[in-house]
mmCIF file of the N, C-alpha and C atoms, coordinates in Angstrom:
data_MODEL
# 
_entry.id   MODEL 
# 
loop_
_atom_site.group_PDB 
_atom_site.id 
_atom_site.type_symbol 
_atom_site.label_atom_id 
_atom_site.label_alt_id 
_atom_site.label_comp_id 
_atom_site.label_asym_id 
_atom_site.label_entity_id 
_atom_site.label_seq_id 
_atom_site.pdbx_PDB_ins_code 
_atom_site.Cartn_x 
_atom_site.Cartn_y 
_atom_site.Cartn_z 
_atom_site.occupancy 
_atom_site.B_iso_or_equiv 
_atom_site.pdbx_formal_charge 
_atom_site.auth_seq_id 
_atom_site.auth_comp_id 
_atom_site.auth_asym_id 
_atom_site.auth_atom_id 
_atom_site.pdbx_PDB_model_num 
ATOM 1   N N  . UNK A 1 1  ? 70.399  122.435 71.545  1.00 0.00 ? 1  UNK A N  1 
ATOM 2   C CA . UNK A 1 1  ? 70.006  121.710 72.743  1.00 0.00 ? 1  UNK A CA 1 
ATOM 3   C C  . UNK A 1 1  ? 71.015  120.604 73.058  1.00 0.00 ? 1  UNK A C  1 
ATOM 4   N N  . UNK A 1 2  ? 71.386  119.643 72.086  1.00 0.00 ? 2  UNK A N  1 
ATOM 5   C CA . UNK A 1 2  ? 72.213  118.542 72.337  1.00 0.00 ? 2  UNK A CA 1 
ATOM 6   C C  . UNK A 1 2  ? 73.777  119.390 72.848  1.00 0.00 ? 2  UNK A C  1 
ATOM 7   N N  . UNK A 1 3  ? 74.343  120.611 72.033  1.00 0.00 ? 3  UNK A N  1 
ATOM 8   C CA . UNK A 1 3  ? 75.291  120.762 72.553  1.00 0.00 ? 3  UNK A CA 1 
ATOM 9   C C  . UNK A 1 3  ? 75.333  121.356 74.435  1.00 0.00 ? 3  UNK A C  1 
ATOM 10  N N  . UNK A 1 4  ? 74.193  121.855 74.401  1.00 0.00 ? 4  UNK A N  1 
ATOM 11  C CA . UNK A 1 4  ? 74.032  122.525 75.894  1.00 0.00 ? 4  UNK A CA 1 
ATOM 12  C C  . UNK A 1 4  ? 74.761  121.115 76.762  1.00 0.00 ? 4  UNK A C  1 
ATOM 13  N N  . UNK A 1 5  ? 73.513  120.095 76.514  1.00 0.00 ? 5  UNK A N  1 
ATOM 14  C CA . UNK A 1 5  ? 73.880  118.571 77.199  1.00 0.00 ? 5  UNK A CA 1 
ATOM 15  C C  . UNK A 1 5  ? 75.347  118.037 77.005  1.00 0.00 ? 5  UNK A C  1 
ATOM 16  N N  . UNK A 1 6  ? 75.863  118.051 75.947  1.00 0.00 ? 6  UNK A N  1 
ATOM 17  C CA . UNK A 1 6  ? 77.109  117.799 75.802  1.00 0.00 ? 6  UNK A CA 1 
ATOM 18  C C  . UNK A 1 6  ? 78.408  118.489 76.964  1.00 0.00 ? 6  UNK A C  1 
ATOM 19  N N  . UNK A 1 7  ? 78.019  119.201 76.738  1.00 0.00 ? 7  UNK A N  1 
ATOM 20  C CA . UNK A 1 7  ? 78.669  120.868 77.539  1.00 0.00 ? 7  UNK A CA 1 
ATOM 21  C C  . UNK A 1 7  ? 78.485  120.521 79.596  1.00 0.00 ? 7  UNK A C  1 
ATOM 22  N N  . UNK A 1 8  ? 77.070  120.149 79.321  1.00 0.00 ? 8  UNK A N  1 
ATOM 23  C CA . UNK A 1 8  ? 76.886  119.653 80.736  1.00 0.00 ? 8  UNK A CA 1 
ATOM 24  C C  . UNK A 1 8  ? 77.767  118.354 81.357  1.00 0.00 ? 8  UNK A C  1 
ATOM 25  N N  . UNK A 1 9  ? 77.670  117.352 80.693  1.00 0.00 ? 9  UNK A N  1 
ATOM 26  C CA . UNK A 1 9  ? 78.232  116.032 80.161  1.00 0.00 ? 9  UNK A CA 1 
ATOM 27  C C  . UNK A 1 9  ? 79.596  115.981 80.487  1.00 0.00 ? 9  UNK A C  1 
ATOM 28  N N  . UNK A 1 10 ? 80.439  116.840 79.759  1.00 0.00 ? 10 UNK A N  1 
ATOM 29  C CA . UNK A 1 10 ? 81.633  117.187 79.632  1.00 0.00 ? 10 UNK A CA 1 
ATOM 30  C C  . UNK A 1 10 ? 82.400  117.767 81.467  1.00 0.00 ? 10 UNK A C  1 
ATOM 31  N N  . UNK A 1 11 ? 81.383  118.875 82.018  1.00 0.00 ? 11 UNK A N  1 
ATOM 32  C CA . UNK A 1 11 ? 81.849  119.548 83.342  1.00 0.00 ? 11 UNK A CA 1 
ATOM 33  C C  . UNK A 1 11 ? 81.587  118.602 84.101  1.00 0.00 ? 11 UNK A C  1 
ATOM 34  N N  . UNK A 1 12 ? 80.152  117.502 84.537  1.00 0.00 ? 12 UNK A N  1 
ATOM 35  C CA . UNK A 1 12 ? 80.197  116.768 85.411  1.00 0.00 ? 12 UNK A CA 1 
ATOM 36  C C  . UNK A 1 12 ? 81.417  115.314 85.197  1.00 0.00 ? 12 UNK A C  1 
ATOM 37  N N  . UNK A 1 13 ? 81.940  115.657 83.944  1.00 0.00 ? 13 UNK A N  1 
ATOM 38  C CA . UNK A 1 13 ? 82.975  114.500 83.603  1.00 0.00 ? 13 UNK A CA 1 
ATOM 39  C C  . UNK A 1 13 ? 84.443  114.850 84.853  1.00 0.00 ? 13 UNK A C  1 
ATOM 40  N N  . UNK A 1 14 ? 84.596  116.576 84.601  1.00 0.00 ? 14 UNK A N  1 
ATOM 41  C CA . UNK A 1 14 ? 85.654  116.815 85.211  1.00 0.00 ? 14 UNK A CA 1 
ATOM 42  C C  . UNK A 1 14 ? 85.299  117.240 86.305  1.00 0.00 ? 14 UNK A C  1 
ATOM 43  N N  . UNK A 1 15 ? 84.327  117.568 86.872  1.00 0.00 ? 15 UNK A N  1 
ATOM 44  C CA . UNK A 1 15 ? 83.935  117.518 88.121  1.00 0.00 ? 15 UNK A CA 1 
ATOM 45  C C  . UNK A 1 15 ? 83.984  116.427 89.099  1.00 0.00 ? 15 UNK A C  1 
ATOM 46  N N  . UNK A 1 16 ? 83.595  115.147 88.591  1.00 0.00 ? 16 UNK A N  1 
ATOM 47  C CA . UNK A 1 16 ? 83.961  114.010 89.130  1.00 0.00 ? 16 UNK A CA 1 
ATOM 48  C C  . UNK A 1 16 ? 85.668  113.526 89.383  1.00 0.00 ? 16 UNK A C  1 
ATOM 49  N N  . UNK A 1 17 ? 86.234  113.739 87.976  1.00 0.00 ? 17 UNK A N  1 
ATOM 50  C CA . UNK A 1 17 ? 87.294  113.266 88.101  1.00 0.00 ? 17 UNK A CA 1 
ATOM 51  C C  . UNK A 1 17 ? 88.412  114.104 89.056  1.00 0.00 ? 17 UNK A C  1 
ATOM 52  N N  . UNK A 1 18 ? 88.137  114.933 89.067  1.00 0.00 ? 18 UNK A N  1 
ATOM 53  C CA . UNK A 1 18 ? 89.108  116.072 89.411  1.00 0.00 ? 18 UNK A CA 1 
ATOM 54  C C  . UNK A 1 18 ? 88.864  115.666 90.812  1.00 0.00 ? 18 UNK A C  1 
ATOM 55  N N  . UNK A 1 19 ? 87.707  115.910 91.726  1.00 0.00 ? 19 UNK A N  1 
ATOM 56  C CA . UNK A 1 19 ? 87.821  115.723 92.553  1.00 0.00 ? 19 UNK A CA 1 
ATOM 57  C C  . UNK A 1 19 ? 88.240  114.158 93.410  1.00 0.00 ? 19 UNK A C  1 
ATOM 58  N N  . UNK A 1 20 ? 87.688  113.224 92.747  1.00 0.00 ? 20 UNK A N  1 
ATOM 59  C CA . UNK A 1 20 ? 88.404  111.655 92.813  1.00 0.00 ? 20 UNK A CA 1 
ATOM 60  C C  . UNK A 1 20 ? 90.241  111.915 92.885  1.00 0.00 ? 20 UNK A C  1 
ATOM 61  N N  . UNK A 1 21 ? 90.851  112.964 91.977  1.00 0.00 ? 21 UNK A N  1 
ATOM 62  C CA . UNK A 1 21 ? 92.050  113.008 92.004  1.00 0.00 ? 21 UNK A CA 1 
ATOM 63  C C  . UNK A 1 21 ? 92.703  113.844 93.657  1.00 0.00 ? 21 UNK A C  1 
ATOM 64  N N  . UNK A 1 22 ? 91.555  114.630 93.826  1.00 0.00 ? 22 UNK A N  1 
ATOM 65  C CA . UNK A 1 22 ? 91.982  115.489 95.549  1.00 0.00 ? 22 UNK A CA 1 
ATOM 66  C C  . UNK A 1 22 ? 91.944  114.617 96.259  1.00 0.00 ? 22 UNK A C  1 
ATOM 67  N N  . UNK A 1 23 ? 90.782  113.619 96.107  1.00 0.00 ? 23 UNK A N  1 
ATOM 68  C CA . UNK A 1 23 ? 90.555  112.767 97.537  1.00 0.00 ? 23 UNK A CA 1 
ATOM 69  C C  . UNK A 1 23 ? 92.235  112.189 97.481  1.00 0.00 ? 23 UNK A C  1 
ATOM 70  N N  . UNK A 1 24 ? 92.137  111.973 96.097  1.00 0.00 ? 24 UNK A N  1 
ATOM 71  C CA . UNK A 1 24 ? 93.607  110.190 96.280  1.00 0.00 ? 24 UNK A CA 1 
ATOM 72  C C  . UNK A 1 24 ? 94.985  111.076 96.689  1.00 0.00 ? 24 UNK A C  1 
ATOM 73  N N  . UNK A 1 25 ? 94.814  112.695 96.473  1.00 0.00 ? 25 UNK A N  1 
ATOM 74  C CA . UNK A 1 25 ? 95.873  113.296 96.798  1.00 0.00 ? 25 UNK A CA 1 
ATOM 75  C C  . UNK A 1 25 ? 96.141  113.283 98.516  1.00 0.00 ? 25 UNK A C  1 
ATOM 76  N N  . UNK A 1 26 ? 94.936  113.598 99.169  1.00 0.00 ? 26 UNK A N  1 
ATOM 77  C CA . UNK A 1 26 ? 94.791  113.949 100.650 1.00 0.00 ? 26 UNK A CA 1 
ATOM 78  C C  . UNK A 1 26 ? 94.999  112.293 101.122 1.00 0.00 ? 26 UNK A C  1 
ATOM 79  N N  . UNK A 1 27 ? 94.368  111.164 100.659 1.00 0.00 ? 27 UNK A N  1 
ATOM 80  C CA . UNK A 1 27 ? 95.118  109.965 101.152 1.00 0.00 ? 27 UNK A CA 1 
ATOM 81  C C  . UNK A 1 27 ? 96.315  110.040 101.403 1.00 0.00 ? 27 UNK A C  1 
ATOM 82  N N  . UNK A 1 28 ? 97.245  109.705 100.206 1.00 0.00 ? 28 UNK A N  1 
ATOM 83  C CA . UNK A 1 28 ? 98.872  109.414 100.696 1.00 0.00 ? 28 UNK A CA 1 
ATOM 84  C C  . UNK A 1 28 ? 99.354  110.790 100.908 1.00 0.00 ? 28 UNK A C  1 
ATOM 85  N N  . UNK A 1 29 ? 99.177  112.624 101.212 1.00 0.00 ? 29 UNK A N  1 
ATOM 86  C CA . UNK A 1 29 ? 99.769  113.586 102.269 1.00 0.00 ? 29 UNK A CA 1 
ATOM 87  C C  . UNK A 1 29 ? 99.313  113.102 103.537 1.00 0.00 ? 29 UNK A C  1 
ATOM 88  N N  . UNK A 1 30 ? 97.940  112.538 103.815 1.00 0.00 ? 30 UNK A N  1 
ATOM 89  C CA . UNK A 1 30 ? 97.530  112.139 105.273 1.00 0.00 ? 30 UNK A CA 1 
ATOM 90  C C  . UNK A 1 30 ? 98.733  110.773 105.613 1.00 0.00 ? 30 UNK A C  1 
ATOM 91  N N  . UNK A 1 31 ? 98.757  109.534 104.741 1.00 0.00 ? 31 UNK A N  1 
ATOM 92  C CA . UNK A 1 31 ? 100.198 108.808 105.132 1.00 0.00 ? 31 UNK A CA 1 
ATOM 93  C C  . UNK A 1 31 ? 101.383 109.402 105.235 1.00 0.00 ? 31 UNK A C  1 
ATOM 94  N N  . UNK A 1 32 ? 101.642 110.353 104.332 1.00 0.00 ? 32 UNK A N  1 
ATOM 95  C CA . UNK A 1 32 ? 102.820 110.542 104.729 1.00 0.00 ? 32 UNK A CA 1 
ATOM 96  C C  . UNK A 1 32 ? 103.270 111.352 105.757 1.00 0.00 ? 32 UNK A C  1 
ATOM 97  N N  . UNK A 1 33 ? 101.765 112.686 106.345 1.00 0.00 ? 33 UNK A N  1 
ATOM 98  C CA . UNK A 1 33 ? 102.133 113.727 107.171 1.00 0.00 ? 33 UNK A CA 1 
ATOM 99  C C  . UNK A 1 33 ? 102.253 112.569 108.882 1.00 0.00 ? 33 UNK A C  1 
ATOM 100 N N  . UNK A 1 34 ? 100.803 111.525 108.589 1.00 0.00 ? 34 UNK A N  1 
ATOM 101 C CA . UNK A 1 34 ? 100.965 110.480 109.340 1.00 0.00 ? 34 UNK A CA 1 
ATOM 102 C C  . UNK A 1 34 ? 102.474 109.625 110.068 1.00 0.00 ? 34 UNK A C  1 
ATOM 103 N N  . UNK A 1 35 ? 102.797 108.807 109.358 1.00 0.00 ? 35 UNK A N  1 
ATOM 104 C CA . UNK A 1 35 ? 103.900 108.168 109.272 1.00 0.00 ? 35 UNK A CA 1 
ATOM 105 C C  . UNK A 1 35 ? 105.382 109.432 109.684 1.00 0.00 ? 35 UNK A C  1 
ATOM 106 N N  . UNK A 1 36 ? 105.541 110.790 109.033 1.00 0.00 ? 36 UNK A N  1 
ATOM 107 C CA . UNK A 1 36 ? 106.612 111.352 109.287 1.00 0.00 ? 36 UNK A CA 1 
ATOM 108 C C  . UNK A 1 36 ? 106.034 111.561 110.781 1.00 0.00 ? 36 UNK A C  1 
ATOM 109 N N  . UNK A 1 37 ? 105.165 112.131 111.467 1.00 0.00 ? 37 UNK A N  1 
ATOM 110 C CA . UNK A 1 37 ? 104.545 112.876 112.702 1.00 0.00 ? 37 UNK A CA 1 
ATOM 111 C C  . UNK A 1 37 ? 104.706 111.200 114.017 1.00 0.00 ? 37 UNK A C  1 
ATOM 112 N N  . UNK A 1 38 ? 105.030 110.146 113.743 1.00 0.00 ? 38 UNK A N  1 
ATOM 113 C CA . UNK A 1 38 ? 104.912 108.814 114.240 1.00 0.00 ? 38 UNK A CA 1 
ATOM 114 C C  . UNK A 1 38 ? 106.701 108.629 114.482 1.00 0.00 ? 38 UNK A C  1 
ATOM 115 N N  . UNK A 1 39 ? 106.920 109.050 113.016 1.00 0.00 ? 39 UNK A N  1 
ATOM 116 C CA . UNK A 1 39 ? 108.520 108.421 113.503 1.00 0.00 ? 39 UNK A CA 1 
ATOM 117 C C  . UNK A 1 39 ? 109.216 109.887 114.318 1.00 0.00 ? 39 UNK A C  1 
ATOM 118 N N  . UNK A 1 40 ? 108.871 111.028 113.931 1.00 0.00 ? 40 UNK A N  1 
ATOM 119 C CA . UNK A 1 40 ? 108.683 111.904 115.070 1.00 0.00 ? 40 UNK A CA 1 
ATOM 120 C C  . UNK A 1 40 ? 108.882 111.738 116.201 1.00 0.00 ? 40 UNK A C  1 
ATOM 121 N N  . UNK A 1 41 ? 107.619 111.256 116.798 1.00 0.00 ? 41 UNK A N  1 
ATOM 122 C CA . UNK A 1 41 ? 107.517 110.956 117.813 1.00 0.00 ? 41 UNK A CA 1 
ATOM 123 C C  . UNK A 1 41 ? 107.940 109.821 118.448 1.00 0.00 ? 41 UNK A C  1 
ATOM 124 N N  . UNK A 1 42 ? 108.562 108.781 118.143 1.00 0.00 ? 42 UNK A N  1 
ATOM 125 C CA . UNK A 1 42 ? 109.456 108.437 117.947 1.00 0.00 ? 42 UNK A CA 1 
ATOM 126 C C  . UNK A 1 42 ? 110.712 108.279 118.365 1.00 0.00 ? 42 UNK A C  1 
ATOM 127 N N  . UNK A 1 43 ? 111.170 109.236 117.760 1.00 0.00 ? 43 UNK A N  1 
ATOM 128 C CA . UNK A 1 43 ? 112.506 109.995 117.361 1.00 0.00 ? 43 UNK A CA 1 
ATOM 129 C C  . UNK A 1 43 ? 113.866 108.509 116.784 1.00 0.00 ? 43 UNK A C  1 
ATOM 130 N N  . UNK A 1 44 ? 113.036 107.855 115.809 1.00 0.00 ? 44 UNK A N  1 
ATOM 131 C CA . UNK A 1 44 ? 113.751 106.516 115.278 1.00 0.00 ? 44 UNK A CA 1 
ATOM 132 C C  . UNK A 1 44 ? 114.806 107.585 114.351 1.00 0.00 ? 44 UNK A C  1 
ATOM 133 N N  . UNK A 1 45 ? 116.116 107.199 114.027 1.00 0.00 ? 45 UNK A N  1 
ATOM 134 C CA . UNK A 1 45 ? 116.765 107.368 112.876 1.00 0.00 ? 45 UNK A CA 1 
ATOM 135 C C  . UNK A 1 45 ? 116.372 107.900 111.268 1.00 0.00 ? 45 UNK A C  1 
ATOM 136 N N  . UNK A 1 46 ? 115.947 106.327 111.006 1.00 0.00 ? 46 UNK A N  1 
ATOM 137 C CA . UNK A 1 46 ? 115.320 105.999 109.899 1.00 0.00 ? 46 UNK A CA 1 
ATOM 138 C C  . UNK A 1 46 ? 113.837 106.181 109.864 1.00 0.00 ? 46 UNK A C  1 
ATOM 139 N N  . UNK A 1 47 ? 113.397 107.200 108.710 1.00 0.00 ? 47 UNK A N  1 
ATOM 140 C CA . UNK A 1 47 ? 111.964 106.975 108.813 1.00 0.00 ? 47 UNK A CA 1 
ATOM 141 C C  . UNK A 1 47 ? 111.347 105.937 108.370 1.00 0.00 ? 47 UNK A C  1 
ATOM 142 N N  . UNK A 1 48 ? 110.993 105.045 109.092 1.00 0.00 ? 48 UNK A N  1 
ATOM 143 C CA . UNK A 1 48 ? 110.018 103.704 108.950 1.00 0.00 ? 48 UNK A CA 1 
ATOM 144 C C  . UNK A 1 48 ? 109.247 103.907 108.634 1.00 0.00 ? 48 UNK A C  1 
ATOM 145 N N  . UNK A 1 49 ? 108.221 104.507 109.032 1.00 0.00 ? 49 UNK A N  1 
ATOM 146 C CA . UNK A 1 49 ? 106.711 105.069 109.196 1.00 0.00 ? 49 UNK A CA 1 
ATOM 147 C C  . UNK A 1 49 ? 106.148 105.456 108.387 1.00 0.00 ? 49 UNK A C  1 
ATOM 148 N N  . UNK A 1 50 ? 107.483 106.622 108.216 1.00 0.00 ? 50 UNK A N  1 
ATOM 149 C CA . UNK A 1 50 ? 106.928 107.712 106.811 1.00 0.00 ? 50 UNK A CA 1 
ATOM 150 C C  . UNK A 1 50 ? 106.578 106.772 105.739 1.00 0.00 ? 50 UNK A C  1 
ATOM 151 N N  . UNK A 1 51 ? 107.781 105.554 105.483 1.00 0.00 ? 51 UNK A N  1 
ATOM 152 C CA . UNK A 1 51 ? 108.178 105.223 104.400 1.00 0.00 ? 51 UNK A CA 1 
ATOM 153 C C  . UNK A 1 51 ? 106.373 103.976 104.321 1.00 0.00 ? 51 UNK A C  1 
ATOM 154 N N  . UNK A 1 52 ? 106.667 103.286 105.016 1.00 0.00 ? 52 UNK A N  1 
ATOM 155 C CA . UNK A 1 52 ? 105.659 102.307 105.364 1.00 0.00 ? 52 UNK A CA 1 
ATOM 156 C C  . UNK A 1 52 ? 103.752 103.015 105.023 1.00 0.00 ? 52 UNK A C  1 
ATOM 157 N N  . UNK A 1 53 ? 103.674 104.095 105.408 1.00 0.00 ? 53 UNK A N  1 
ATOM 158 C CA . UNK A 1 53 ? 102.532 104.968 105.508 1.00 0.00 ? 53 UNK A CA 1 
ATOM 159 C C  . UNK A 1 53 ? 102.182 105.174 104.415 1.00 0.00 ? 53 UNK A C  1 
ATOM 160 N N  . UNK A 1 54 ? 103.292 105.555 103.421 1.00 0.00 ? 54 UNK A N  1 
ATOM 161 C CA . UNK A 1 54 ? 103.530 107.008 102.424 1.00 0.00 ? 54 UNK A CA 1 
ATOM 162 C C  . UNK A 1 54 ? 102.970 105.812 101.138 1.00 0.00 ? 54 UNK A C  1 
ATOM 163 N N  . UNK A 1 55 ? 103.853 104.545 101.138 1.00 0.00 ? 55 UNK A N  1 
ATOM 164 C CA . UNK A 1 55 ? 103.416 103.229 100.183 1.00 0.00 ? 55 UNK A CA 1 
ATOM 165 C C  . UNK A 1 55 ? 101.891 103.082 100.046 1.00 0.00 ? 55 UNK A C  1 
ATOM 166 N N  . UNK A 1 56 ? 101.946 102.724 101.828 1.00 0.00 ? 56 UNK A N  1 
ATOM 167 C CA . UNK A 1 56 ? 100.383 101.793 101.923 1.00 0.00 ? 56 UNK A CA 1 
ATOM 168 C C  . UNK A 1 56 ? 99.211  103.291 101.355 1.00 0.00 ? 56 UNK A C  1 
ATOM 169 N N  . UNK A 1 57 ? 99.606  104.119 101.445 1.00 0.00 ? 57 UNK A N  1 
ATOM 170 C CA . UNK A 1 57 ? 98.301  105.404 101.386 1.00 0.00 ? 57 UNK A CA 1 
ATOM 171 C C  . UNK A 1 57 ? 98.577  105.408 99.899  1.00 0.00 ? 57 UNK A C  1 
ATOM 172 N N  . UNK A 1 58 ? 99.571  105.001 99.250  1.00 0.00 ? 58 UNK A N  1 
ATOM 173 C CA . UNK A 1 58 ? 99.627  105.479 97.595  1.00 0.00 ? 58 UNK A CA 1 
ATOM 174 C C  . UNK A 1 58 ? 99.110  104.103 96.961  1.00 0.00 ? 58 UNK A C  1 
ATOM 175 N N  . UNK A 1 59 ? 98.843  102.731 97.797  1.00 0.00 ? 59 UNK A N  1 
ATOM 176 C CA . UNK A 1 59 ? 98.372  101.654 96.958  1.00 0.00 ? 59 UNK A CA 1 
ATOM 177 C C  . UNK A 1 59 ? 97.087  102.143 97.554  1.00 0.00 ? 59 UNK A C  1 
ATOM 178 N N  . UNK A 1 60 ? 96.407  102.263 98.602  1.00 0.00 ? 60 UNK A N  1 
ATOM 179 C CA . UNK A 1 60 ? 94.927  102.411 99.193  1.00 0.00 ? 60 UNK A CA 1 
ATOM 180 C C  . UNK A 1 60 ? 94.989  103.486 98.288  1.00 0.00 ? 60 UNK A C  1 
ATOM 181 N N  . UNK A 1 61 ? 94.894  104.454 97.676  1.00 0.00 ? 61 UNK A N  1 
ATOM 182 C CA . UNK A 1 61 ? 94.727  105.351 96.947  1.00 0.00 ? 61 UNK A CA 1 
ATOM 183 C C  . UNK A 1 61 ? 94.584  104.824 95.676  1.00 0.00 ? 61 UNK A C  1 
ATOM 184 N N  . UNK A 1 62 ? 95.523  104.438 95.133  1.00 0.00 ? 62 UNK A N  1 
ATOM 185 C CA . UNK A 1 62 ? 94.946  103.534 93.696  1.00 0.00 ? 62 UNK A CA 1 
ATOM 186 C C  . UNK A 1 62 ? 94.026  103.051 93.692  1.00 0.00 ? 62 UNK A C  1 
ATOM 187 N N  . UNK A 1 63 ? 93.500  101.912 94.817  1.00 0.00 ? 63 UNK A N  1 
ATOM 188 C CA . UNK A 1 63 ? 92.573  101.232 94.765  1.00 0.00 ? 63 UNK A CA 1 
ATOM 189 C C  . UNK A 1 63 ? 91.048  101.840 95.078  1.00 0.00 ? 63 UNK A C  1 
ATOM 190 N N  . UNK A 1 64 ? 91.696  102.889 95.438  1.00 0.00 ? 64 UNK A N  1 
ATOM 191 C CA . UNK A 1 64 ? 89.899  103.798 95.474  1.00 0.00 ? 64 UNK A CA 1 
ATOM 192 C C  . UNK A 1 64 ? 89.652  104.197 94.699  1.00 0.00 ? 64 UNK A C  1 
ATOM 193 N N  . UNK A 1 65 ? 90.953  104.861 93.709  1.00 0.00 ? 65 UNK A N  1 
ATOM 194 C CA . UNK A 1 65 ? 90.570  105.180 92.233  1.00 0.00 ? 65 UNK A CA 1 
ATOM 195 C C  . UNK A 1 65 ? 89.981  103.984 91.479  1.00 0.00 ? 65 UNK A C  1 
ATOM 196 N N  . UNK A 1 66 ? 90.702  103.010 91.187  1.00 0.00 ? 66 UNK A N  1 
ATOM 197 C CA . UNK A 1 66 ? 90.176  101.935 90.429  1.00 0.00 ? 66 UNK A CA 1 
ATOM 198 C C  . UNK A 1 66 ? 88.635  101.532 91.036  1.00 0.00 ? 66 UNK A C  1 
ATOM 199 N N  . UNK A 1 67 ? 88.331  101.696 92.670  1.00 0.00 ? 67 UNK A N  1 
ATOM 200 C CA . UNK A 1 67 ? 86.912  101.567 92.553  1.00 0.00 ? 67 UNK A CA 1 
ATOM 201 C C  . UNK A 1 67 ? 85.988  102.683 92.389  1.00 0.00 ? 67 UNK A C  1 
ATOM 202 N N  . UNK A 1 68 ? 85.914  103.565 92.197  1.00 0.00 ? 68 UNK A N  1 
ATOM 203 C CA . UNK A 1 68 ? 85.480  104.958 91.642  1.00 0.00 ? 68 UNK A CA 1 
ATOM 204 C C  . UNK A 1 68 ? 85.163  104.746 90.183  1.00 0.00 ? 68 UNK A C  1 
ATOM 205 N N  . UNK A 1 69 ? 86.270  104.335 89.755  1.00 0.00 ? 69 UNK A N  1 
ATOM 206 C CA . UNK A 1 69 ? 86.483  104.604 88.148  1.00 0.00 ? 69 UNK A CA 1 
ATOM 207 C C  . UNK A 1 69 ? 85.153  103.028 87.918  1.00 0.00 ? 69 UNK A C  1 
ATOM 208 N N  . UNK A 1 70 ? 85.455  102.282 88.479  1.00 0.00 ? 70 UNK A N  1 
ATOM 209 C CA . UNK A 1 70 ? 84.248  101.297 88.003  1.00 0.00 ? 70 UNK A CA 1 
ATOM 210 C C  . UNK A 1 70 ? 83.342  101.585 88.535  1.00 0.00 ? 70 UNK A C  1 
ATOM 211 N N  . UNK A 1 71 ? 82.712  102.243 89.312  1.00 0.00 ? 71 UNK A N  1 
ATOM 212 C CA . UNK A 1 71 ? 81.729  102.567 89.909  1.00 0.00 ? 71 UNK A CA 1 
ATOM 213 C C  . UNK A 1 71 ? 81.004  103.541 89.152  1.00 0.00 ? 71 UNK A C  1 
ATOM 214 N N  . UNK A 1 72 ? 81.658  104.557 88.593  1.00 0.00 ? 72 UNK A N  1 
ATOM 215 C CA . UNK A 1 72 ? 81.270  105.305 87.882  1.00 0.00 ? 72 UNK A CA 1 
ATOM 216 C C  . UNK A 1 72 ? 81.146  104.868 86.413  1.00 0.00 ? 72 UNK A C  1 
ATOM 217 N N  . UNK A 1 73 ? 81.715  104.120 85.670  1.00 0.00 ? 73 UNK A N  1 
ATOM 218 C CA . UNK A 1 73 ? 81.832  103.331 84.562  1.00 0.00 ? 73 UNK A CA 1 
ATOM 219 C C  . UNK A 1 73 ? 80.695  102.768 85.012  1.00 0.00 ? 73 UNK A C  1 
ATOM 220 N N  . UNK A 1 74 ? 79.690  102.043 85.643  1.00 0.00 ? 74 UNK A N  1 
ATOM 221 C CA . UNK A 1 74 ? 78.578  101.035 85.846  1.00 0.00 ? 74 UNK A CA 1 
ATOM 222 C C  . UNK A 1 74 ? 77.557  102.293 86.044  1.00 0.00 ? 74 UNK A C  1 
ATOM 223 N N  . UNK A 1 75 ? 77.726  103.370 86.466  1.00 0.00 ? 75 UNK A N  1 
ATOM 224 C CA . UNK A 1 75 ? 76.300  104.127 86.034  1.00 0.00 ? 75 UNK A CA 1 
ATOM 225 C C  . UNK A 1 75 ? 76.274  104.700 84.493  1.00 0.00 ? 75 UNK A C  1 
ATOM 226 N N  . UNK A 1 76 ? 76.832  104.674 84.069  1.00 0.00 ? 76 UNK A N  1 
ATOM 227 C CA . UNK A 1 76 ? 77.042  104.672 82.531  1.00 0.00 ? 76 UNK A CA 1 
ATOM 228 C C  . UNK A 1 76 ? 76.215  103.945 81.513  1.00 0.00 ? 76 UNK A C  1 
# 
């Protein structure tokens, strides 16, 4: 019985995490498809946008992980 629970325990572990890892993936491709599709349009030299987008979506992405990860750590 305990291992069944364990077993359960274990999939909703990577069920959670895994998907926390898609969301933070689709953040910074949405900055960066964002930001490249801007300087695009555009038509600047230098991609600004991309570059500017591609950052801010990979720190907003951390920081949803880090609140996830405590969020989920406090139903624990």
């Amino acid at each position: 019985m305990k291992q069944k629970k364990n077993k359960k325990d274990q999939l909703r572990f990577y069920a959670i995490y895994s998907s926390l890892a898609i969301q933070m993936a689709v953040i910074v491709l949405a900055g960066a498809f964002g930001g490249r599709e801007l300087d695009k349009w555009l038509q600047w030299r230098f991609p600004v946008f991309t570059l500017v987008f591609t950052l801010s979506a990979i720190v907003l992405s951390i920081l949803y992980g880090i609140r996830e990860f405590i969020k989920h750590d406090k139903k624990k």
